[in-house]
N, C-alpha and C positions, 0 to 999 in steps of 0.2 A: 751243881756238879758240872763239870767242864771237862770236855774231851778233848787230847791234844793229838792233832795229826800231823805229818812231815810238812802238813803247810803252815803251821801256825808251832812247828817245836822251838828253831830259831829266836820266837820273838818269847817263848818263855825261858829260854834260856837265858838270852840278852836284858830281859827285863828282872828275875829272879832268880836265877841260877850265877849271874856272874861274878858276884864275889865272894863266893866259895872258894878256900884253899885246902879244907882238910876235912876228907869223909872219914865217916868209921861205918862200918858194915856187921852186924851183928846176925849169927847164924844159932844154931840149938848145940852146938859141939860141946864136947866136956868142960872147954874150957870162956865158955860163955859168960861174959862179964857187964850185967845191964847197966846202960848209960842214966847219968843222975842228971837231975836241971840243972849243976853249973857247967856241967861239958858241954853244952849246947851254947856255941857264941857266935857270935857273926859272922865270925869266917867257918865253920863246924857246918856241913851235914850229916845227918844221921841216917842209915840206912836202914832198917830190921827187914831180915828175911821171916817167913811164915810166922811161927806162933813165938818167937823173940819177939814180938809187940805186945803182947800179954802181959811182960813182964819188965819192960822199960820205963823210965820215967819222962825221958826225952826225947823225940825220933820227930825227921821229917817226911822218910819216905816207905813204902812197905811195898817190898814184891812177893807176888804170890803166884809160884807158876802152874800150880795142882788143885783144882775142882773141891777136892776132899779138906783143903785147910779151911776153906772159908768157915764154915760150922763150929770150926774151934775157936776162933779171934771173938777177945772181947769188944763186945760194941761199943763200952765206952771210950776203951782206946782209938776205935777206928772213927769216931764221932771229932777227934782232937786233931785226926793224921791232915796231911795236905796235899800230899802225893800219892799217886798208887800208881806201880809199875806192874801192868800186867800182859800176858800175849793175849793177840786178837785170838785163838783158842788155843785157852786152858788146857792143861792134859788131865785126862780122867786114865785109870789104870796107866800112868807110863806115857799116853801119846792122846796125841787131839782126836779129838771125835765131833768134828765140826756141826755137826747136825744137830748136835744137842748144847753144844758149852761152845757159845761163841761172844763176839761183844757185847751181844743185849744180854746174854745168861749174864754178863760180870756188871754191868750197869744197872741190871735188877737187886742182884745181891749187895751191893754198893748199896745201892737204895732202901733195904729192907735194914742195914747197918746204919743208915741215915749220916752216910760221908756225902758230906760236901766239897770238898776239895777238885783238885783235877786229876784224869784217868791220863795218863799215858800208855797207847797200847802200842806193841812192837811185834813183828815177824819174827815166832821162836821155831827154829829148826827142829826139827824137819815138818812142822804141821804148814796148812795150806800160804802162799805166799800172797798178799793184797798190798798193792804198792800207793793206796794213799797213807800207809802210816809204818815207819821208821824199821829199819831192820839190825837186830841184835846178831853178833854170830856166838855168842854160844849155846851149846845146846847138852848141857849139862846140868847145872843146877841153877836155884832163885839168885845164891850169891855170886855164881856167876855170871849172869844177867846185869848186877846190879854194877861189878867192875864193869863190865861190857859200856855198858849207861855213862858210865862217871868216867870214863875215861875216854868216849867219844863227843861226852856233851859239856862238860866240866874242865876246867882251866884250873887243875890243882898241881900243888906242890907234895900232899902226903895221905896217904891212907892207910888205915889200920882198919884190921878185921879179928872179930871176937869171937871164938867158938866155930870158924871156919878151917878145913882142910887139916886139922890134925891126925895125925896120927897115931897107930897104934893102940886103938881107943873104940870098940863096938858100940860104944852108948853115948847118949845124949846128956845133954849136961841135967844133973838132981833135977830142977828146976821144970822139965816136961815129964818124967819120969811117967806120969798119970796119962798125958795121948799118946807120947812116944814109946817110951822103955827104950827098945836096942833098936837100932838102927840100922840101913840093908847094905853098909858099906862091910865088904869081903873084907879076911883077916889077911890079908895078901897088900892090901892099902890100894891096888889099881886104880878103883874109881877116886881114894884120897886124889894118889897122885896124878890122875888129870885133872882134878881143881885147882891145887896147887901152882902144876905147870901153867896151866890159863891165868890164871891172875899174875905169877910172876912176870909170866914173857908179855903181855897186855902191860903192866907198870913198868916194863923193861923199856920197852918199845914208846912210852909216851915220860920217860925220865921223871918218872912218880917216884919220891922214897915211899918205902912200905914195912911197917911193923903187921907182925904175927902175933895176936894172943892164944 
């Protein structure tokens, strides 16, 4: 296991991240569509948020911004994974609680999953700020995080996202029905649409095409 901080992000990017042209970001939304082994090709990364690793066949990276997921993820997927995007603290109930869920809480739990791969850990607003290791700005959800990552660290041309920021929709896609059921986004769409807005204007702003599943 390998931890990656603002001093050494550079040289895994330049070494492994740079020929990437096309992410896909897989979230738990209705319209949640798991990636198969031939979408995964040279130029493809795959992102999965929380428990969408469960249920993938393909993925390189997994962010996990919430304490409470880890218990759910199967360990053999996280045994295969080779990236994990996580904040230096985890939020328990909603927000960090540094004292208890910080880098060695996610370095142990990593461990007891028996991931080998590398930790990338990032400053997630509003919990404590530690300026040896990379700073995210959104402070909304895992797949926003993960645009945040991919379009500061990544040299792409297109990303698509699966079962993220839809609308009109209280539930999660069949597929989590058993941890999830309904979900705590309001019938009003609010919190939909700040996810939404942050990924468009973030792909606006760095002249990314972007499909919607």
């Amino acid at each position: 296991m390998n931890i990656i901080t603002k001093k050494n992000i550079d040289f895994l990017i330049n070494s492994e991240f740079k020929h990437y042209k096309n992410v896909i970001i897989l979230g738990k939304g209705p319209s949640f569509k798991k990636t198969l082994e031939q979408e995964k090709t040279i130029n493809t990364f795959i992102i999965c948020i929380n428990d969408s690793i469960n249920f993938c066949d393909s993925y390189d990276m997994l962010v996990v911004n919430d304490i409470i997921t880890w218990d759910r993820l199967n360990n053999e997927q996280i045994k295969k994974l080779k990236y994990v995007l996580s904040p230096i603290y985890p939020h328990y109930n909603g927000k960090p609680d540094p004292d208890q869920y910080n880098i060695d809480w996610v370095i142990n739990k990593l461990k007891q999953k028996n991931f080998s791969g590398k930790i990338i850990f990032y400053n997630f607003k509003p919990g404590p700020f530690n300026e040896n290791y990379i700073t995210l700005d959104s402070k909304i959800t895992g797949s926003n995080s993960a645009v945040d990552f991919v379009c500061k660290y990544l040299n792409i041309n297109f990303l698509e996202t699966r079962g993220i920021g839809i609308k009109n929709n209280c539930y999660y896609n069949k597929v989590f029905e058993k941890t999830e059921g309904v979900n705590d986004y309001t019938e009003d769409n609010k919190y939909i649409n700040r996810i939404n807005s942050h990924i468009v204007s973030n792909l606006q702003k760095y002249n990314i095409k972007y499909n919607q599943i």
